[in-house]
C-alpha positions in Angstrom: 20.9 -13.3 -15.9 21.7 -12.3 -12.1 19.4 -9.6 -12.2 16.6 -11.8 -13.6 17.5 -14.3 -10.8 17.8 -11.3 -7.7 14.6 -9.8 -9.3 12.6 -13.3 -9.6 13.6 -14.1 -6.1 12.6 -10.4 -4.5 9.0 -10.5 -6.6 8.8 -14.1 -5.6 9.0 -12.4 -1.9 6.3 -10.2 -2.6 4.0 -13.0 -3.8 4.6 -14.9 -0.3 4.1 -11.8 1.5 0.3 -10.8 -0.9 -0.7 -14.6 -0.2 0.0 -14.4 3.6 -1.7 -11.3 3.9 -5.0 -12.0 1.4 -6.9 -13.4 4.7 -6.8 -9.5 6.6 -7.0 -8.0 3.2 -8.0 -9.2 0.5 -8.3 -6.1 -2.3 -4.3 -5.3 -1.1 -3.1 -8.9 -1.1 -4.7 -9.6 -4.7 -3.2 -6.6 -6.3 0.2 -6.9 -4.6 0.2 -10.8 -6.2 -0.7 -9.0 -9.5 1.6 -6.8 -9.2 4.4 -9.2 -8.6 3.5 -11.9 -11.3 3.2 -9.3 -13.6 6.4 -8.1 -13.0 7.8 -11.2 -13.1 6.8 -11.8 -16.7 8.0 -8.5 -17.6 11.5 -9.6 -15.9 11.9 -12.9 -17.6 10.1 -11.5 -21.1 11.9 -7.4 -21.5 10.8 -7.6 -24.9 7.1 -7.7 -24.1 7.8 -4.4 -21.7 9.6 -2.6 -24.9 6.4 -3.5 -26.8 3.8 -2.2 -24.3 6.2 0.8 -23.9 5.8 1.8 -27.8 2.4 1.3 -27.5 2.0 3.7 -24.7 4.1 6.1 -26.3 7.0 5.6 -24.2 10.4 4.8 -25.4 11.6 2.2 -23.5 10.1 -0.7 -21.6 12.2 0.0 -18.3 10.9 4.1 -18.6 7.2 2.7 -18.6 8.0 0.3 -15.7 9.4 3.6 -13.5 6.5 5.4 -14.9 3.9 3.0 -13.6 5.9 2.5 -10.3 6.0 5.6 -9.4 2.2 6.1 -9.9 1.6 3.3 -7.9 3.7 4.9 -4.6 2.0 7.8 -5.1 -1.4 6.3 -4.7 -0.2 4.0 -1.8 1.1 7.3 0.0 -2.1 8.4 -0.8 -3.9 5.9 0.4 -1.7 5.6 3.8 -2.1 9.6 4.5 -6.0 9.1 4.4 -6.1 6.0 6.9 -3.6 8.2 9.0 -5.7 10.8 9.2 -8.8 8.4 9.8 -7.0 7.1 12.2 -5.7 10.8 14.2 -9.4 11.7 13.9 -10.6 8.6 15.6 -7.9 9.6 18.4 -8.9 12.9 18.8 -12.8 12.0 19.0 -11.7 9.3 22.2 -9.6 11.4 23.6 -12.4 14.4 23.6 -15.0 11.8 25.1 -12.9 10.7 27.6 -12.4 13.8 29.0 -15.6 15.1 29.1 -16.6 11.5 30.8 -13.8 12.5 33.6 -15.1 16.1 33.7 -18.4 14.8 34.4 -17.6 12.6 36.7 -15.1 15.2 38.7 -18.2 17.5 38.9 -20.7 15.0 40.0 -18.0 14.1 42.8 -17.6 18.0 43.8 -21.6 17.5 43.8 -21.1 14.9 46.4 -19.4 16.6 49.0 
């Protein structure tokens, strides 16, 4: 009952946090709220995870759970290396314009003189 309760109150957390951030994005805040709820239910209802877990081949409810988990880091550290990368080749682009602008500029003062 007190890990229902610190689990509850931790997904509970998570659906605060997707609802606050479904305004700056809304795909990410949607599936985080899914996320959560559904774990909720599979907190407060085990034997439904058990069930789902023989369906899917798996042996127990709490082994599917990990299962699913762990895919789901993988494809957020997925996610998170690409916009890094996005985001390192966005750098690299300004930083290579900006010093060609100064180059330009350097030589068109040197002109100048």
């Amino acid at each position: 009952m007190i890990t229902q309760a610190v689990l509850s109150l931790l997904l509970s957390g998570i659906v605060v946090y997707a609802w606050a951030e479904r305004r700056r994005s809304p795909l990410v805040g949607l599936l985080s709220m899914l996320a959560a709820l559904a774990g909720m239910y599979l907190v407060w209802i085990p034997a439904h995870a058990t069930a789902l877990a023989e369906m899917a081949g798996v042996g127990r409810g709490v082994d599917l759970i990990l299962y699913i988990w762990v895919v789901i880091s993988l494809l957020l550290f997925l996610n998170l290396h690409l916009k890094l990368r996005a985001q390192m080749d966005l750098i690299t682009t300004l930083a290579r314009t900006i010093t060609i602008a100064n180059a330009s500029r350097a030589a068109d003062a040197n002109k100048v003189r």
